[in-house]
N, C-alpha and C positions, 0 to 999 in steps of 0.2 A: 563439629563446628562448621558454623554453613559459610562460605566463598561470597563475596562484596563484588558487584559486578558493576565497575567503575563509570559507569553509564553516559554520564554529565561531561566528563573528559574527553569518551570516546566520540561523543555526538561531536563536542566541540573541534576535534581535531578532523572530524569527517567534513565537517560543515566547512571548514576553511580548504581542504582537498579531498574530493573525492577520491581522488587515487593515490593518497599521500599514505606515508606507512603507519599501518593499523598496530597498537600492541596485541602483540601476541595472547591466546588462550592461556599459554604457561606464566606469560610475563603480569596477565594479573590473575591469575590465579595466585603467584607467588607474591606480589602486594597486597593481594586481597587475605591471604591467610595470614600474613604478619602483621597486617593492621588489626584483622579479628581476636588474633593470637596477645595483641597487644590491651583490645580493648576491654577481652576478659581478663587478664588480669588487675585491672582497673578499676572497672566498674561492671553491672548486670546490666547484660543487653538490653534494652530497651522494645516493646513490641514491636512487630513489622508493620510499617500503614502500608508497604510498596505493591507493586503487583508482582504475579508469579511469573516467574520465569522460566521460561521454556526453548529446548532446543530442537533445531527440524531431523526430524531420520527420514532421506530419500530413500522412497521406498518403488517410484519409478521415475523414466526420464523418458523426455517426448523431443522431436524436433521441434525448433522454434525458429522462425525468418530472422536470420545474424543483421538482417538490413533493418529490421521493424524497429520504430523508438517507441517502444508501449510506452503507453498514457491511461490506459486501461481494461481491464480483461474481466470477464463474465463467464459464467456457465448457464447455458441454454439448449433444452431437447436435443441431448446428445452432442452438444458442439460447443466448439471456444467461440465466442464473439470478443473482437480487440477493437480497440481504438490506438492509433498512433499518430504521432506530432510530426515536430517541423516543417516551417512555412515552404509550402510546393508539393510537400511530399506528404501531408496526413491525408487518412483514410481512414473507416471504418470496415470490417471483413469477419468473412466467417470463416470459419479454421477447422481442417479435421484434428482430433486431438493426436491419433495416432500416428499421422505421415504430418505434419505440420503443412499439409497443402490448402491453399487460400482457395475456401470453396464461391465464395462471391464477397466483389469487394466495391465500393463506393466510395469515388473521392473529399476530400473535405475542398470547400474553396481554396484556391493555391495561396490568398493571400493570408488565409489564418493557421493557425497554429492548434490540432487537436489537444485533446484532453479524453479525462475521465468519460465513462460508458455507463449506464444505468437502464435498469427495465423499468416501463411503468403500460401496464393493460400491455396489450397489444405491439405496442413501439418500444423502441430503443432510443432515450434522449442521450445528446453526445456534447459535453460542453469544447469548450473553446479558449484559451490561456490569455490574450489580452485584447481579442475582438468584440467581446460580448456578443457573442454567437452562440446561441443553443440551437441544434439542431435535432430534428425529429426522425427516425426512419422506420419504414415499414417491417415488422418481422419477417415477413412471408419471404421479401426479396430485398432489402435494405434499398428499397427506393428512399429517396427522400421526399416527406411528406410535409414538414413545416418548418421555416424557420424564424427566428429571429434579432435582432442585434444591438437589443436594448440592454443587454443582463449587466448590473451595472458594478460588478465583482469580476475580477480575475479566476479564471476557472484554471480546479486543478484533478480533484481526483470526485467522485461521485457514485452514489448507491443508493437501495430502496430502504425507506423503512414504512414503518404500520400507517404512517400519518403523514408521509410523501417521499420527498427526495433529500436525502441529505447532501451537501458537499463542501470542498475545502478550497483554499485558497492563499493556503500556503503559511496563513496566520495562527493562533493559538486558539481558534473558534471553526467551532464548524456549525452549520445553518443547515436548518428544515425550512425545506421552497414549498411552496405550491406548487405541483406538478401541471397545471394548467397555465397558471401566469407567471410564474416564478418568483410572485413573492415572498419574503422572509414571514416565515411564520414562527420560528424562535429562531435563540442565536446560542450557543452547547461552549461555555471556553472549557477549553481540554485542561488538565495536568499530571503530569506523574510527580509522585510525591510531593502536592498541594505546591509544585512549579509547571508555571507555562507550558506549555509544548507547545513547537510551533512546527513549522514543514510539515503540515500534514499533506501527505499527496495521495496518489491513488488507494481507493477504497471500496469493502465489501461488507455485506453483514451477513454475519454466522453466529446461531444460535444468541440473537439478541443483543451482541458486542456489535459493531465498527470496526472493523479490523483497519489498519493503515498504514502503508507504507511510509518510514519517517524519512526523506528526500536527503540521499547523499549520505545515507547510513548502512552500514547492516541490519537494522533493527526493523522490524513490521511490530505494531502494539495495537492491542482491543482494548475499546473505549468504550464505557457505561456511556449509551447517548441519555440517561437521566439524568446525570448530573458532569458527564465529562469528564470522569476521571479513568485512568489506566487503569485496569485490570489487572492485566498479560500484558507479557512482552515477552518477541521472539529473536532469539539472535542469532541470525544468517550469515555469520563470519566463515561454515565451514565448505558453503551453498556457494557463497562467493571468491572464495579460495579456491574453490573445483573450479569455476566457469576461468578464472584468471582475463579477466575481462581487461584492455589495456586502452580502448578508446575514450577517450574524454567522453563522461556522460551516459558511461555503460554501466546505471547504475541499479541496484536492487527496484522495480516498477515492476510491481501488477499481481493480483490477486482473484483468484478466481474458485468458487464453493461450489462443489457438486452435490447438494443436500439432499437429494434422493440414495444417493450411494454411501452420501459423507467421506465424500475428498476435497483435499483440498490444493490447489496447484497456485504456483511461485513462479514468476520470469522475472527477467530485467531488462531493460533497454539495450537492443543490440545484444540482445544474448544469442546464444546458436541453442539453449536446450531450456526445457521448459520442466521442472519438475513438480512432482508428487510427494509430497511429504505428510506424516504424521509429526502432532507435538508430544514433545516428551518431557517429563514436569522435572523440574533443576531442585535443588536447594538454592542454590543463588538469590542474591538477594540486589538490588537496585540503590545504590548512596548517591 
């Protein structure tokens, strides 16, 4: 009998505290089998439309700057590229993976607030949270090459796909830009099980999905960018129980795909460790 993974509650109780007390793995595994326990004998389960659910096995851990607020993280020729927040203090940098030391780094203007990080050719575009600031940087040495500050969306998390640049904004949609002008060339509304999602934040794409962190949760979920519905869903309750993270705002951020190697790495804002995880496929199920 497969375990109900109470999903909709957890977000809700995340969403009003990020650091407010999470139910336990036991405490709804033990709801979740008595309601199942309940519903067969009642009635035949009905098909599953949900997505799969999956849990992380770290299988390495790297240092990561405890001071960094990622807003978003890359993989690139051997190296981490991040973007971090808060006004005065974001920056864009390149990161050994192995000693977490900041190989070159670039301020963001003191007066905006960083976001999400994306490749396109050659540059790294880097959005901005309520400046409407895109900026551009050089690969080579993350000079900065072009900016602007017309983008007329709140920028939150950001990543490539076939036909430009996808990103979020915090709402139940996410958007394909022009990589050149930034305009909306469609608009993607997400849902897991035919409801909304919204907080979508930092994001990456692997093997075709969207992967994204859902802001103030445990959870990261892959999104069909064809039609915007969850997939996957991953749940980082045992990722975030290790870090014991206790700062307002030290929350699950940042995803990053080594797709030559096929890994995949996880941090958080203000985290001190940056891990390596494989997914491992649940019976769980998403209500």
């Amino acid at each position: 009998m497969r375990l109900k993974l109470q999903f909709w509650a957890i977000l809700a109780a995340c969403t009003l505290s990020a650091f407010g007390e999470q139910p336990s793995n036991a405490q709804v595994q033990e709801q979740s089998a008595a309601e199942s326990q309940q519903q067969a004998q009642t009635t035949e389960e009905p098909a599953y439309p949900g997505p799969v659910v999956y849990q992380p096995k770290v299988v390495a851990r790297y240092p990561h700057d405890p001071a960094a607020f990622t807003q978003g993280l890359l993989w690139h020729s051997g190296a981490l590229y991040e973007s971090t927040g808060r006004v005065g203090q974001s920056d864009v940098r390149k990161v050994d993976l192995e000693t977490g030391k900041i190989l070159a780094r670039r301020p963001i203007p003191a007066d905006q607030f960083g976001e999400g990080i994306a490749i396109w050719d050659d540059e790294f575009i880097s959005l901005t949270w309520q400046a409407g600031a895109i900026h551009r940087w050089s690969m080579a040495d993350l000079s900065l090459i072009a900016s602007t500050d017309r983008f007329p969306f709140e920028g939150w998390g950001i990543t490539t796909v076939e036909d430009g640049l996808i990103f979020s904004d915090g709402s139940a949609n996410l958007r394909v830009i022009d990589p050149e002008n930034y305009g909306v060339e469609r608009t993607i509304p997400v849902t897991l099980n035919s409801r909304p999602l919204s907080q979508l934040n930092e994001l990456e794409m692997i093997d075709g999905l969207v992967f994204a962190n859902i802001w103030q949760t445990p959870y990261i979920v892959a999104i069909d960018p064809a039609d915007g519905v969850v997939r996957k869903l991953i749940d980082f309750r045992t990722v975030i129980n290790e870090v014991q993270a206790t700062e307002f705002g030290a929350v699950l951020n940042g995803i990053a795909w080594d797709a030559e190697n096929r890994r995949l790495f996880v941090t958080g804002k203000l985290w001190p460790t940056l891990f390596e995880v494989e997914l491992i496929k649940t019976d769980a199920r998403i209500r």
